[in-house]
N, C-alpha and C positions, 0 to 999 in steps of 0.2 A: 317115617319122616327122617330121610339122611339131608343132616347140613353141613355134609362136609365139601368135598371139593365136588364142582360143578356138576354132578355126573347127570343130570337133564338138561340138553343143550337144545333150542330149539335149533333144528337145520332147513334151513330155506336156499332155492336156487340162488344167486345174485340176479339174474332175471326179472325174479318175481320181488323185490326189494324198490320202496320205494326211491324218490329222491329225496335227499337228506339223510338217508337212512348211511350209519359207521356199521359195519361188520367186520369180522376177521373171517378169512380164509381155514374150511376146516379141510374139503380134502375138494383134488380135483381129477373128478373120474373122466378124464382123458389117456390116454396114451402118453408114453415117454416124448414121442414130437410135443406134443399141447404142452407136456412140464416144462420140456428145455425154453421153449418157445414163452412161456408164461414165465419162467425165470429170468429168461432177457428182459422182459418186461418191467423186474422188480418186481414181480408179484410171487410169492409161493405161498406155500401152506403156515399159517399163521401171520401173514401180513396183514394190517389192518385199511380199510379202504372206504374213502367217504365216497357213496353215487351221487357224481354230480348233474345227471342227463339221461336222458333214456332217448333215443334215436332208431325210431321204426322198431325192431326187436334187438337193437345193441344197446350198449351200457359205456358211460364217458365214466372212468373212476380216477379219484386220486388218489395218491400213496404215497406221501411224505413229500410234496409239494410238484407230483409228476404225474400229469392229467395223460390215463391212458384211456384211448376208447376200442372196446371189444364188440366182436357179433355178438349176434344172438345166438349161435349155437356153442361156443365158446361160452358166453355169459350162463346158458342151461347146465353146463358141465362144471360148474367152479358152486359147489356144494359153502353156504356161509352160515357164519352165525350172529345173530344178530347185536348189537351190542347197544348198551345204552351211553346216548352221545353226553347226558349228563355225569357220567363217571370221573370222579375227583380224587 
């Protein structure tokens, strides 16, 4: 039993995430185009992002009040973890 710092993270695609669902960004196994490209976005690794939409297999998310909508194949590559939206 370790309770220390988080070290069992579940990691879910953001794909497979429902709506409503807050996650942070843990890693995104794309290539250096997809990061620069996902940093223009405001999105990187540890960004936290509420899914507001799911559209055919893309993903509508917000990030600190800037509604971005991604593919699906873009959405499979952005590895997340899920977080609970009651946290105070």
């Amino acid at each position: 039993m370790s309770l220390g710092s988080e070290s069992v993270t579940e990691t879910v695609s953001l794909a497979t995430l429902p709506v409503g669902a807050h996650a942070r960004i843990l890693e995104v196994k794309g290539g250096r185009q997809m990061t620069r490209r996902l940093l223009s976005l405001g999105l990187r690794v540890g960004s936290e992002v509420d899914v507001i939409q799911h559209r055919g297999r893309g993903v509508v998310v917000a990030n600190g009040g800037v509604r971005v909508a991604l593919g699906g194949g873009v959405a499979e590559k952005l590895l997340m973890s899920p977080l609970d939206n009651g946290t105070a």
